[in-house]
N, C-alpha and C positions, 0 to 999 in steps of 0.2 A: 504493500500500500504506500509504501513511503515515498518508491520511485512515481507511481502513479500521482502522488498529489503535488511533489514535486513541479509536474508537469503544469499541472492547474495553480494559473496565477491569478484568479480573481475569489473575491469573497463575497458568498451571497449569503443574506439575512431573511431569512422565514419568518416568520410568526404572525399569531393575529394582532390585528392591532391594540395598540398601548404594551407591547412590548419591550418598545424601545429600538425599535430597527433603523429610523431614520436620524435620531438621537446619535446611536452608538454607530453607527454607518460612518458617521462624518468622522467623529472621535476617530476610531479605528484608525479609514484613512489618512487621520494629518498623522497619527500614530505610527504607520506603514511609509509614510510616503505614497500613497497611492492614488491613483480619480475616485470620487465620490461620485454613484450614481442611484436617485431614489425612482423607483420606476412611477409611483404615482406623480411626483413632479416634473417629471418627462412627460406623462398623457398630459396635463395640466398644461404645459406648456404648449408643447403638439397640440391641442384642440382648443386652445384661449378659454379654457372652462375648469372650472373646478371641481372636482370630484363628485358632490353635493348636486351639483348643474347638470354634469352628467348624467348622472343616477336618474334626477329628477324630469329633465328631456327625453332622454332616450333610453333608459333600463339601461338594467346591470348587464344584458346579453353585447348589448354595443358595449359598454366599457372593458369587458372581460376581452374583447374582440380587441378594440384600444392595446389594451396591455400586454398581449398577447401579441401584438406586434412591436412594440419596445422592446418587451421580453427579446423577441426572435435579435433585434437589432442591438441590443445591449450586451448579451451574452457571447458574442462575438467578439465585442472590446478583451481587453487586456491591461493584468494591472490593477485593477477595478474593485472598490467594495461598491459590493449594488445591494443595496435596501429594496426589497420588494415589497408589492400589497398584500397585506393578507389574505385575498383569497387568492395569487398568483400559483397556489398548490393546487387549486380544484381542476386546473389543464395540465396532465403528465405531460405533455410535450414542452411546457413550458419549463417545466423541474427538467427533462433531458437536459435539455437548449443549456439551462442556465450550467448544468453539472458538466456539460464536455468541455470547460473549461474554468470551472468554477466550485470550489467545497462548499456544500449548505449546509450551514447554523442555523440551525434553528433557537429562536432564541421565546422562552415559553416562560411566564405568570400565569397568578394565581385569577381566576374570575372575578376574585373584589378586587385585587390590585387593580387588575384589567378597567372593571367599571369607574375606580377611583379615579385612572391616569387619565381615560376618554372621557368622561361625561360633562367636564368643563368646556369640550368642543361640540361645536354646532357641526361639526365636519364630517362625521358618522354617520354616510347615512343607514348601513344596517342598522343601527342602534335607535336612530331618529323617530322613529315613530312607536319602540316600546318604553310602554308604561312599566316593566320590569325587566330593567336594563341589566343585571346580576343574571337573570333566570335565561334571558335571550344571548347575554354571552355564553353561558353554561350549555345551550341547545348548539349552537352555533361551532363552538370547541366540541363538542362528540359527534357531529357531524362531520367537521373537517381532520379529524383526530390519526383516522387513518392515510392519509395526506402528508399532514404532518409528520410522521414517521417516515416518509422517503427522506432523510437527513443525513450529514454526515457525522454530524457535532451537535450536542445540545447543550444550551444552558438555560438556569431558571434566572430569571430579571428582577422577579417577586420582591427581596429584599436587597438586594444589592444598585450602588449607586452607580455611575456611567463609568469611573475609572476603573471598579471590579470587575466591570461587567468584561471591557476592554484589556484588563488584563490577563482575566480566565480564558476569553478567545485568543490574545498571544501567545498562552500556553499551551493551550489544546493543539495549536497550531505548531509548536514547536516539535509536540511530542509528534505528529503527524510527520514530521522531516523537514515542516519549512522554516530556510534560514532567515531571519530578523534581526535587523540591526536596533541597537539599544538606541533610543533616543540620548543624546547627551544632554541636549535643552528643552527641559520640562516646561519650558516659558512656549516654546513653536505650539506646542498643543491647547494654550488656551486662546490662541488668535483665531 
């Protein structure tokens, strides 16, 4: 496995949302030296609309369609931590695409964490129109559960803050075979 991941230079972030994938995506990257790429802020950008907009015009089947073409066109880059959407697991083709050159993290909390980090956004729109937002995550997580398990790496996000988070996937990564140079200036990473 070691030679195999060797090979793969990108890092891609799984989970559902309020995980902390586009938080710890960036970290990572200024962490790595690497591009930062979050797929929802690519369709957003790609179609002058915002997630919410999307949803709300056209259904979840166009956005999945959206993302799924990012997907195809991001996972080709190199170098890359790429933050994905949470439901970018429900297309296997999308998990291949992103895995021929890329290790998935999956990065997974707790359902009240979950509903704690998201419900102060109006940006959700799965979550948007339930009046028990804990119980619709908890449906939502055992539906996409088996999904989630096509990963290479996990961690939990639950209790740990963005520097943990960032250094448990340096580790994991090390113990995989990839070489990481040590930050000497702790200062580049809060810019």
């Amino acid at each position: 496995m070691a030679g195999e991941t060797l090979k793969k230079r990108n890092i891609v972030l799984t989970g559902f949302m309020g995980t902390g994938k586009s938080a710890v995506g960036r970290y990572l990257a200024r962490r790595l030296q690497m591009d930062f790429v979050d797929t929802d802020e690519e369709i957003e950008r790609r179609t002058g609309l915002k997630i919410p907009e999307i949803f709300a015009r056209y259904g979840e089947n166009y956005f999945r369609a959206e993302e799924s073409k990012v997907v195809e066109e991001v996972a080709g880059r190199e170098n890359c931590v790429i933050a994905t959407g949470g439901g970018v697991v429900l297309n296997p083709e999308n998990i291949r695409k992103l895995r021929e050159r890329g290790v998935i993290i999956l990065l997974e909390a707790s359902p009240e964490v979950i509903a704690e980090r998201v419900l102060a956004s109006e940006e959700r729109p799965l979550l948007s129109c339930s009046r028990e937002p804990v119980g619709r995550i908890k449906e939502l997580l055992k539906f996409r559960a088996p999904f989630y398990q096509n990963c290479d790496l996990r961690i939990d996000t639950s209790c740990l803050g963005l520097e943990k988070v960032v250094e448990q996937i340096v580790s994991l990564l090390e113990e995989q075979g990839w070489e990481i140079e040590k930050v000497k200036d702790r200062g580049k990473l809060e810019g």
